[in-house]
N, CA, C and O atoms as CSV, one atom per row, in Angstrom:
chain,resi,resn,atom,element,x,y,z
A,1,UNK,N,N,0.838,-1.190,0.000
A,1,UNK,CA,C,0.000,0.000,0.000
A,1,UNK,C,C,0.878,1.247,0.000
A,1,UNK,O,O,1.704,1.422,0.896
A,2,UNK,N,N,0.707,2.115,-0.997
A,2,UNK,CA,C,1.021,3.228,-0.716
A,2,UNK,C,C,0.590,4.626,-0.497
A,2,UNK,O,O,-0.534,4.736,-0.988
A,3,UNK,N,N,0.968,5.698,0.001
A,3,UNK,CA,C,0.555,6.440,1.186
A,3,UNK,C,C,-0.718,6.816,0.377
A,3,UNK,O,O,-1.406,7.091,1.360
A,4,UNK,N,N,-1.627,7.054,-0.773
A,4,UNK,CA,C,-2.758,6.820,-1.119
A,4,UNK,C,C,-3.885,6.168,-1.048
A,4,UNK,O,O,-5.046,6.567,-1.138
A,5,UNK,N,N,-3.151,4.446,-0.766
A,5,UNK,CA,C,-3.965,3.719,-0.332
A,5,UNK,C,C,-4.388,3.802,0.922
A,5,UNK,O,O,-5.582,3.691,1.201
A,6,UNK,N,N,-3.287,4.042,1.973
A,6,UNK,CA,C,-3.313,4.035,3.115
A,6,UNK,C,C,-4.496,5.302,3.434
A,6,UNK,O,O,-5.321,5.152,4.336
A,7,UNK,N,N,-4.467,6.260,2.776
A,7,UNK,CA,C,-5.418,7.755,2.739
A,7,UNK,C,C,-6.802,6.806,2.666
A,7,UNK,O,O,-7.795,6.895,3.388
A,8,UNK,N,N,-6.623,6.138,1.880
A,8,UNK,CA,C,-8.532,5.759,1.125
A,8,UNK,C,C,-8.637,4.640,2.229
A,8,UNK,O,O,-9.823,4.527,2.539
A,9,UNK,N,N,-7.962,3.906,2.828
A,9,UNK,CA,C,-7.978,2.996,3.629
A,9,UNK,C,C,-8.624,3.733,4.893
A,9,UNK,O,O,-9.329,2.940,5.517
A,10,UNK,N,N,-8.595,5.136,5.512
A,10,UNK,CA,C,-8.830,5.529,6.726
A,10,UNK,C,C,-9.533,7.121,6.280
A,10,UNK,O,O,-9.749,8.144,6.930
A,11,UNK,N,N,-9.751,6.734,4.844
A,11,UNK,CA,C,-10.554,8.286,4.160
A,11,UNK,C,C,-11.746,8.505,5.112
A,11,UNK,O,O,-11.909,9.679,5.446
A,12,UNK,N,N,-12.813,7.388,5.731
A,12,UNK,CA,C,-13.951,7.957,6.218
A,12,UNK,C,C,-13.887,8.209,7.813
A,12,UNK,O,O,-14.734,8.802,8.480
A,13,UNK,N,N,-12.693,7.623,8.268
A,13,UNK,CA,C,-12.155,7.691,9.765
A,13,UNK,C,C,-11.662,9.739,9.525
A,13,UNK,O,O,-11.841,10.740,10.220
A,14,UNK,N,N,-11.286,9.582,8.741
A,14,UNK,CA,C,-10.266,10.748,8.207
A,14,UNK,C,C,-11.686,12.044,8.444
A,14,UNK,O,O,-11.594,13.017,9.192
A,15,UNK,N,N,-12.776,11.733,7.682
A,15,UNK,CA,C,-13.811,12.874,7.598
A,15,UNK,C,C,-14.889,12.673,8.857
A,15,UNK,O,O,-15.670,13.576,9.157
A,16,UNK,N,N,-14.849,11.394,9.565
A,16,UNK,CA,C,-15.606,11.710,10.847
A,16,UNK,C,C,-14.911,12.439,11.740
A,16,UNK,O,O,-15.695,12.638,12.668
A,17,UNK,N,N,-13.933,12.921,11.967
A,17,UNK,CA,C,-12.928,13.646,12.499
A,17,UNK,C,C,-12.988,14.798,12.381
A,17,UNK,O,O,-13.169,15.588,13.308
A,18,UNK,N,N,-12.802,15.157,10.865
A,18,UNK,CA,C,-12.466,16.864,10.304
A,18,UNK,C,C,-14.138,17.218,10.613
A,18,UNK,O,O,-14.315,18.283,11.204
A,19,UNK,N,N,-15.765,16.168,10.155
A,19,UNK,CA,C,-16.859,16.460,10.021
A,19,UNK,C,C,-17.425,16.545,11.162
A,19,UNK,O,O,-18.591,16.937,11.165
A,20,UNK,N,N,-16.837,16.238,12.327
A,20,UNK,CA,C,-17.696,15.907,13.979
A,20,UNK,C,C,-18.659,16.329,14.107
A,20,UNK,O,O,-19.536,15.675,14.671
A,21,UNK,N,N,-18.976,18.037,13.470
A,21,UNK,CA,C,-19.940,18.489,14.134
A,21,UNK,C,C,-21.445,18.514,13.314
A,21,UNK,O,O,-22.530,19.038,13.567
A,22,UNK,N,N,-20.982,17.760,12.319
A,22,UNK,CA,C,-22.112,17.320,11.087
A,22,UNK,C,C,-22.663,15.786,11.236
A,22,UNK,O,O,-23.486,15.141,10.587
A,23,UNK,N,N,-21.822,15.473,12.415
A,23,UNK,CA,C,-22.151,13.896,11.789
A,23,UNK,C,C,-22.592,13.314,13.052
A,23,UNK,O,O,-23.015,12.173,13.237
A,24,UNK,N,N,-22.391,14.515,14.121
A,24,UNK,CA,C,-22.671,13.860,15.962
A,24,UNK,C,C,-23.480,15.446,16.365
A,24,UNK,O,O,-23.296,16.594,15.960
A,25,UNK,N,N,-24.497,14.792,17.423
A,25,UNK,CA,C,-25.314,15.800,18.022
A,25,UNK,C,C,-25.167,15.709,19.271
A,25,UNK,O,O,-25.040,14.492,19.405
A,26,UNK,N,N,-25.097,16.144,20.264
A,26,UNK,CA,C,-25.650,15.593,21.825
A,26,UNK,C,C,-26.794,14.933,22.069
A,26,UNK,O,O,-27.935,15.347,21.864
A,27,UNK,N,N,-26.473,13.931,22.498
A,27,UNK,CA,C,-27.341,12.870,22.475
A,27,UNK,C,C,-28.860,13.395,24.172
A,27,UNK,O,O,-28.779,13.636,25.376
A,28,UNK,N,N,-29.499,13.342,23.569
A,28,UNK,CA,C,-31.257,13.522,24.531
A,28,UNK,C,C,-31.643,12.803,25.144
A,28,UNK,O,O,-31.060,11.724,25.031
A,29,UNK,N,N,-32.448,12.824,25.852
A,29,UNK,CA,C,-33.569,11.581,26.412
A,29,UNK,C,C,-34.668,11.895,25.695
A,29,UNK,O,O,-35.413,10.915,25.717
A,30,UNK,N,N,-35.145,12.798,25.056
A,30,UNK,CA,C,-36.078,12.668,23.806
A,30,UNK,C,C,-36.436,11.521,23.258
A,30,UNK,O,O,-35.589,10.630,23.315
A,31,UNK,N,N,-37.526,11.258,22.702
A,31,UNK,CA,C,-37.077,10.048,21.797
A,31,UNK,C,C,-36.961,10.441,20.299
A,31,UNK,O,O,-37.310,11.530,19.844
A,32,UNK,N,N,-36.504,9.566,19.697
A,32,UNK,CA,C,-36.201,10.041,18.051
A,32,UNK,C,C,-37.074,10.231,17.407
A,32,UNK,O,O,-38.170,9.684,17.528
A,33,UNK,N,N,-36.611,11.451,16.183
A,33,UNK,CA,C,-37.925,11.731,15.310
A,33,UNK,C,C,-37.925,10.575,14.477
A,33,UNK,O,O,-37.053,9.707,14.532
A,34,UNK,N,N,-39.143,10.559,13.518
A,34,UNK,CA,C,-39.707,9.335,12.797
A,34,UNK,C,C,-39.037,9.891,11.619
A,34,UNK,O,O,-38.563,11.024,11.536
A,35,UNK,N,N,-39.047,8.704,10.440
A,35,UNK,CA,C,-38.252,8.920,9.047
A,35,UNK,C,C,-38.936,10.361,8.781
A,35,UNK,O,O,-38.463,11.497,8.836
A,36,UNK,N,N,-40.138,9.916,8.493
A,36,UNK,CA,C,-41.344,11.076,8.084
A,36,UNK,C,C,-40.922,12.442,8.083
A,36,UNK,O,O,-41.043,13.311,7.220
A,37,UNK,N,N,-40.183,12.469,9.696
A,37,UNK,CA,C,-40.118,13.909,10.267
A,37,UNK,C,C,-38.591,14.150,9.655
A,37,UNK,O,O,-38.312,15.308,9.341
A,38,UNK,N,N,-37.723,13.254,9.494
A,38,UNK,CA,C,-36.490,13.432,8.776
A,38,UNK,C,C,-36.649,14.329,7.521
A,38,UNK,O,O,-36.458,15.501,7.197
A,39,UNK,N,N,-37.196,12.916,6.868
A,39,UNK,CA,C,-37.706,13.665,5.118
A,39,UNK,C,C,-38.391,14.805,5.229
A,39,UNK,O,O,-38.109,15.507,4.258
A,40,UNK,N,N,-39.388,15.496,6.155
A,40,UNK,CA,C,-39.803,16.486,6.312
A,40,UNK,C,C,-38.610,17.751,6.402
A,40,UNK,O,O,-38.656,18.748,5.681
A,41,UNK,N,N,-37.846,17.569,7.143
A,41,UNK,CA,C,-36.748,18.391,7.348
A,41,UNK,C,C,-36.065,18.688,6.066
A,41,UNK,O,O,-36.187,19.886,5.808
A,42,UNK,N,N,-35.613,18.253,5.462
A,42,UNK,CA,C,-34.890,17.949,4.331
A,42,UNK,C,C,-35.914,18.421,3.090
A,42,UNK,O,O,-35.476,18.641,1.961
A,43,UNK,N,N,-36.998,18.520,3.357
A,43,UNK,CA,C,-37.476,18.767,2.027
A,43,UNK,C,C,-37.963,20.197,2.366
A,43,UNK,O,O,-38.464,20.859,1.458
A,44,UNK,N,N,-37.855,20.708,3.580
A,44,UNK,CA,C,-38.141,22.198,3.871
A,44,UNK,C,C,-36.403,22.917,3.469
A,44,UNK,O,O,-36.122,24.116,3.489
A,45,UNK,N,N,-35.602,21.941,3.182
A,45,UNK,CA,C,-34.566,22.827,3.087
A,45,UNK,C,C,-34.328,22.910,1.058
A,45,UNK,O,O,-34.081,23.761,0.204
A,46,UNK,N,N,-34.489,22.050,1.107
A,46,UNK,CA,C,-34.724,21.349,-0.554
A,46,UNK,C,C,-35.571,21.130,-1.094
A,46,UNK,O,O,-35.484,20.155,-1.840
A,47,UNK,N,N,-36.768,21.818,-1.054
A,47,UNK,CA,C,-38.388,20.990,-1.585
A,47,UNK,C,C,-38.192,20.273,-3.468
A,47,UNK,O,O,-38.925,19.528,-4.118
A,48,UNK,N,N,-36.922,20.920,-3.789
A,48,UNK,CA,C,-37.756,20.438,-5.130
A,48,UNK,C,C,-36.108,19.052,-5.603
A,48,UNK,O,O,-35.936,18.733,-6.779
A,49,UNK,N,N,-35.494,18.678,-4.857
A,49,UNK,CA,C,-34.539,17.767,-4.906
A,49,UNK,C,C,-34.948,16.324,-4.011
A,49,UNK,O,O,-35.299,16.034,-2.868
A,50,UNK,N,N,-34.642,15.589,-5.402
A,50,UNK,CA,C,-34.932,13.932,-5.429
A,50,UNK,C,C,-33.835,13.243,-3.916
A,50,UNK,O,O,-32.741,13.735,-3.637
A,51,UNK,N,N,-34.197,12.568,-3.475
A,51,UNK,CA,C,-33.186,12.068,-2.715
A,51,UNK,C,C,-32.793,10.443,-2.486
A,51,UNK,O,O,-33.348,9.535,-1.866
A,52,UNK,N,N,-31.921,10.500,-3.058
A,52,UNK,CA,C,-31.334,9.040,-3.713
A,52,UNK,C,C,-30.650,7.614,-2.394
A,52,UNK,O,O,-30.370,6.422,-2.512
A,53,UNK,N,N,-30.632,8.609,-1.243
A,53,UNK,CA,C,-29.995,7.134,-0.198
A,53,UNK,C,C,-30.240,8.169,1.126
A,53,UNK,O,O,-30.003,9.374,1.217
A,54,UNK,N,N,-30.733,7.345,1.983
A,54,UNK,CA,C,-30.624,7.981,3.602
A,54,UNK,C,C,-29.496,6.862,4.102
A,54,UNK,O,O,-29.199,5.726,3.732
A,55,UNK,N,N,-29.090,7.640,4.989
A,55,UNK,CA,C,-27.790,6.825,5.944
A,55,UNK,C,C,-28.636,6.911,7.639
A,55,UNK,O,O,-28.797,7.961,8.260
A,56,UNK,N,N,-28.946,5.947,7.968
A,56,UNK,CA,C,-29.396,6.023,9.648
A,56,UNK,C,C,-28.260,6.269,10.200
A,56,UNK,O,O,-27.178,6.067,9.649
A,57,UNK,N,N,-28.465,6.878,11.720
A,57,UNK,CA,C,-27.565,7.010,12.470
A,57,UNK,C,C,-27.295,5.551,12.936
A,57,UNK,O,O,-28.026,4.561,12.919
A,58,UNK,N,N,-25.504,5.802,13.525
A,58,UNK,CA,C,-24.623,4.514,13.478
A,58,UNK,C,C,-24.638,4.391,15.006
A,58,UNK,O,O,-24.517,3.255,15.464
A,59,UNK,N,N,-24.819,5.786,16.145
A,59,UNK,CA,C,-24.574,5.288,17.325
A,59,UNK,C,C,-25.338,6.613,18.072
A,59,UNK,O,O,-25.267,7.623,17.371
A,60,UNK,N,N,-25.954,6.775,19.179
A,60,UNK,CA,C,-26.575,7.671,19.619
A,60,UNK,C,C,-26.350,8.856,19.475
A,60,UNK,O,O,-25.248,9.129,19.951
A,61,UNK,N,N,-26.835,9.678,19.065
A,61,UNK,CA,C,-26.574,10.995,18.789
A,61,UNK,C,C,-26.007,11.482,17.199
A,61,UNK,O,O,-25.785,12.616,16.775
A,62,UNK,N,N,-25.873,10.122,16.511
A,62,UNK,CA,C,-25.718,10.103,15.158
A,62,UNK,C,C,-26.448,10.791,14.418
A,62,UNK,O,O,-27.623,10.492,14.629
A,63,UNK,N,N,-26.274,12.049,13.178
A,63,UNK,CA,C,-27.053,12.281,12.465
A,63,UNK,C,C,-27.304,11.047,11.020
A,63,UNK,O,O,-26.591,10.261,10.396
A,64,UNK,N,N,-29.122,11.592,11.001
A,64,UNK,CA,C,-29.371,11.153,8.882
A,64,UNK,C,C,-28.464,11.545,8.827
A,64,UNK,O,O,-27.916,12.226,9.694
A,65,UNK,N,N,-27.915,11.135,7.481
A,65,UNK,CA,C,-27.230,11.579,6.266
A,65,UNK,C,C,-28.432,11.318,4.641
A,65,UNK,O,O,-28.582,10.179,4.199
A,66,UNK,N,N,-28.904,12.128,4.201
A,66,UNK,CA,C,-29.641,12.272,3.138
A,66,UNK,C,C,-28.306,12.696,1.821
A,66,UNK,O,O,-27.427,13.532,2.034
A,67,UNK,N,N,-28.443,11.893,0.484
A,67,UNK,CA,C,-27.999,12.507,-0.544
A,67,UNK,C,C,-29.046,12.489,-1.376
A,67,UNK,O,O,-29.946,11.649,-1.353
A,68,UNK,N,N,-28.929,13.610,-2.285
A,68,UNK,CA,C,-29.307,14.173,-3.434
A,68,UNK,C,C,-29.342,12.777,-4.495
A,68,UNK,O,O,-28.796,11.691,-4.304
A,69,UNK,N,N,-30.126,13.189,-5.594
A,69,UNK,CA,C,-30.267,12.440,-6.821
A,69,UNK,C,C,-29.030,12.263,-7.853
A,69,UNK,O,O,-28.676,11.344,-8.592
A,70,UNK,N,N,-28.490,13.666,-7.546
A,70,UNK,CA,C,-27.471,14.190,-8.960
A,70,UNK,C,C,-26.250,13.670,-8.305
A,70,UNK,O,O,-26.122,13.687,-7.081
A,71,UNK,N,N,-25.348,13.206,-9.119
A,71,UNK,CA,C,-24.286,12.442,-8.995
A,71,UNK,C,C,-23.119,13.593,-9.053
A,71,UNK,O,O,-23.203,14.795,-9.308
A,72,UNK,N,N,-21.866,12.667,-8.678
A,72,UNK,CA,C,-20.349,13.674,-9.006
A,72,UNK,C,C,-20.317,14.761,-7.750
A,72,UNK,O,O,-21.047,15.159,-6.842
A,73,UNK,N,N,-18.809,15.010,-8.372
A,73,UNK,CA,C,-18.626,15.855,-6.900
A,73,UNK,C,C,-19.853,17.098,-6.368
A,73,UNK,O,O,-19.775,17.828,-5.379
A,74,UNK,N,N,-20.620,17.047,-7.082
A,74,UNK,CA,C,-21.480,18.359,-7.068
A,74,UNK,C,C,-22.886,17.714,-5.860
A,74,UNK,O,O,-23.773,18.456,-5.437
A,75,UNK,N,N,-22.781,16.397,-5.549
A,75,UNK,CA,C,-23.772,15.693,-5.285
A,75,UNK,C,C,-23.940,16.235,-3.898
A,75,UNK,O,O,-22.816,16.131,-3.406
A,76,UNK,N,N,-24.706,16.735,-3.044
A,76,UNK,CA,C,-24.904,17.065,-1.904
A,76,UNK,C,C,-25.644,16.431,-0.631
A,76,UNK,O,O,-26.874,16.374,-0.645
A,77,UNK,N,N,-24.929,15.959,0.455
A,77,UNK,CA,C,-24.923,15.316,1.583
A,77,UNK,C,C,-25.704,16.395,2.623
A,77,UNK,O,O,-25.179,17.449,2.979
A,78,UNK,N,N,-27.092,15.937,3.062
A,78,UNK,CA,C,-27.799,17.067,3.880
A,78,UNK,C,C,-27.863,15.860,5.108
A,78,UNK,O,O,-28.267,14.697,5.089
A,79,UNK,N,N,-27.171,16.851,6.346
A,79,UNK,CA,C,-26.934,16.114,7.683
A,79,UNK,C,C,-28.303,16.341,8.621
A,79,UNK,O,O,-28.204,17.560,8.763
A,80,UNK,N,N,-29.416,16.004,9.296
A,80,UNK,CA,C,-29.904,16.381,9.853
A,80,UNK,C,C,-30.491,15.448,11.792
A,80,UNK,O,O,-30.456,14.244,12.050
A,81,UNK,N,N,-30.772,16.174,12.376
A,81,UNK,CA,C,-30.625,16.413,13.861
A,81,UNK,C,C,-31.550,15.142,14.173
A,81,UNK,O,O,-32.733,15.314,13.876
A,82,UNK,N,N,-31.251,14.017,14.667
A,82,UNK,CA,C,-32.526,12.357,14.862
A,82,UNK,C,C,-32.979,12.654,15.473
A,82,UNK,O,O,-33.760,11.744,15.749
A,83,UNK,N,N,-33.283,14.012,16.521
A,83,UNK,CA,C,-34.521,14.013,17.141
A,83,UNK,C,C,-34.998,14.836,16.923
A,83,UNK,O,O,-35.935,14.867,17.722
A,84,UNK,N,N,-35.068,16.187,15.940
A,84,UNK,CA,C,-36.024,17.309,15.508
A,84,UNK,C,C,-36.417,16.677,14.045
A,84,UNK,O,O,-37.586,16.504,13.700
A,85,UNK,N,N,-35.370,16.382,13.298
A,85,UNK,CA,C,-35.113,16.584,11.907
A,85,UNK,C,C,-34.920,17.881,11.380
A,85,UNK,O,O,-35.331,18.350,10.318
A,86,UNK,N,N,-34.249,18.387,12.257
A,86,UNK,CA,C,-33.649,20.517,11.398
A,86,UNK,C,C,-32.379,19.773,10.878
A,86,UNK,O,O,-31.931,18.724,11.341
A,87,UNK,N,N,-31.828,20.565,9.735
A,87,UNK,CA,C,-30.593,20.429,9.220
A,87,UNK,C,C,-29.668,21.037,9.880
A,87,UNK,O,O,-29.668,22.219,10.227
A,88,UNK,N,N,-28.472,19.850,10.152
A,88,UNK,CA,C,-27.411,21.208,10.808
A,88,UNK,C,C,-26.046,21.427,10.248
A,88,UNK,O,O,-25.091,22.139,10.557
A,89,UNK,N,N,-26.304,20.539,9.293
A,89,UNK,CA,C,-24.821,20.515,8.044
A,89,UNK,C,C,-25.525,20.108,6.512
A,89,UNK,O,O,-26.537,19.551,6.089
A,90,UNK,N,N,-24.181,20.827,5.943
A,90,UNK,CA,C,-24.276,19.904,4.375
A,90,UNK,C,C,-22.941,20.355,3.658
A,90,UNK,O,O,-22.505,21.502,3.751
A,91,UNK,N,N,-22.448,19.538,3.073
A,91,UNK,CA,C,-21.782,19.356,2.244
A,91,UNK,C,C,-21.976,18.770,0.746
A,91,UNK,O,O,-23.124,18.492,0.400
A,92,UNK,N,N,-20.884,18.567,-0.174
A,92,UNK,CA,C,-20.890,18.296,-0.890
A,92,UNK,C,C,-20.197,17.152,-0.863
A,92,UNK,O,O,-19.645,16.881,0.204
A,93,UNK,N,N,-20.013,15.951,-2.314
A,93,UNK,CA,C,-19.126,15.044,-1.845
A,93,UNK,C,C,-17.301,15.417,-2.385
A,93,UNK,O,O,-16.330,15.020,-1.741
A,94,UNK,N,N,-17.233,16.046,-3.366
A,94,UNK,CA,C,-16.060,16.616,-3.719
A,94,UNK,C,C,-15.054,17.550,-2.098
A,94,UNK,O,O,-13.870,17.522,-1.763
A,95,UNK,N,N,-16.506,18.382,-1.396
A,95,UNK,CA,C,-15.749,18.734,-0.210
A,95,UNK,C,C,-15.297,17.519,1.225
A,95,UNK,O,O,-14.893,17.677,2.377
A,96,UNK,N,N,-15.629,16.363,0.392
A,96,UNK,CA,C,-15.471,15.192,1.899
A,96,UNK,C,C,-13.845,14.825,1.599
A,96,UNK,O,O,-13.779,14.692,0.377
A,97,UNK,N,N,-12.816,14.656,2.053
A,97,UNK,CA,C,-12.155,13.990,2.267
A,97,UNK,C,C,-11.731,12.827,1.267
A,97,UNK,O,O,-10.800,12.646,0.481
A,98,UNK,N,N,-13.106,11.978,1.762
A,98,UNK,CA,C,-13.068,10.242,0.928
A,98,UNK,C,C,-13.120,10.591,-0.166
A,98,UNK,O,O,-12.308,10.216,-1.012
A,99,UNK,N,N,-14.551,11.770,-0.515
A,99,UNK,CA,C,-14.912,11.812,-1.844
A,99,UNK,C,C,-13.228,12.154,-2.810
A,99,UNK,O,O,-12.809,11.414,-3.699
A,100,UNK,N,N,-12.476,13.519,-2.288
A,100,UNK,CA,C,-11.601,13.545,-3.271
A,100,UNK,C,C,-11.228,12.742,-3.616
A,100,UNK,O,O,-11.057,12.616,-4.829
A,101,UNK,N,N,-10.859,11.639,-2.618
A,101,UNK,CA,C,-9.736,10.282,-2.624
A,101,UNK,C,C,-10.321,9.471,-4.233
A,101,UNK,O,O,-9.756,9.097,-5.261
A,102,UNK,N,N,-11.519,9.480,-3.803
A,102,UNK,CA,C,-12.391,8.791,-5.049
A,102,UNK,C,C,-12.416,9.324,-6.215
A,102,UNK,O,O,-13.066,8.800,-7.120
């Protein structure tokens, strides 16, 4: 492996790091909002964009991850909050880390 591989090998370790504050919330005693209220969120920020993959949260306090329809670096990652559903990040995938690697 060389130091490229090794990059793409730890690319998404690499952007939960630089992304913390997009990708983790403080975790509530709330209970979680429903998909419904997710997609609701997301489409008050985007009403007229298709959305091609949700990512569930991985560990308490995890945000969705919603992407867009449109492909390539231009493709946009909308982060939002598992127990309101407000958005509190977004990116693109060209601005992630992994994505350049890719």
């Amino acid at each position: 492996l060389g130091l490229t591989g090794s990059l793409l090998v730890f690319g998404r370790e690499i952007d939960q790091w630089r992304e913390a504050e997009v990708l983790q919330v403080p975790v509530r005693a709330e209970p979680a909002a429903s998909l419904s209220q997710i997609l609701r969120g997301f489409r008050q920020r985007h009403p007229e964009q298709k959305v091609s993959y949700v990512s569930y949260p991985r560990t308490p306090g995890g945000t969705y991850n919603i992407r867009e329809s449109q492909t390539g670096w231009s493709q946009r990652y909308t982060y939002l909050d598992p127990y309101t559903g407000a958005v509190v990040g977004e990116r693109t995938r060209g601005g992630t880390f992994y994505g350049f690697l890719c």
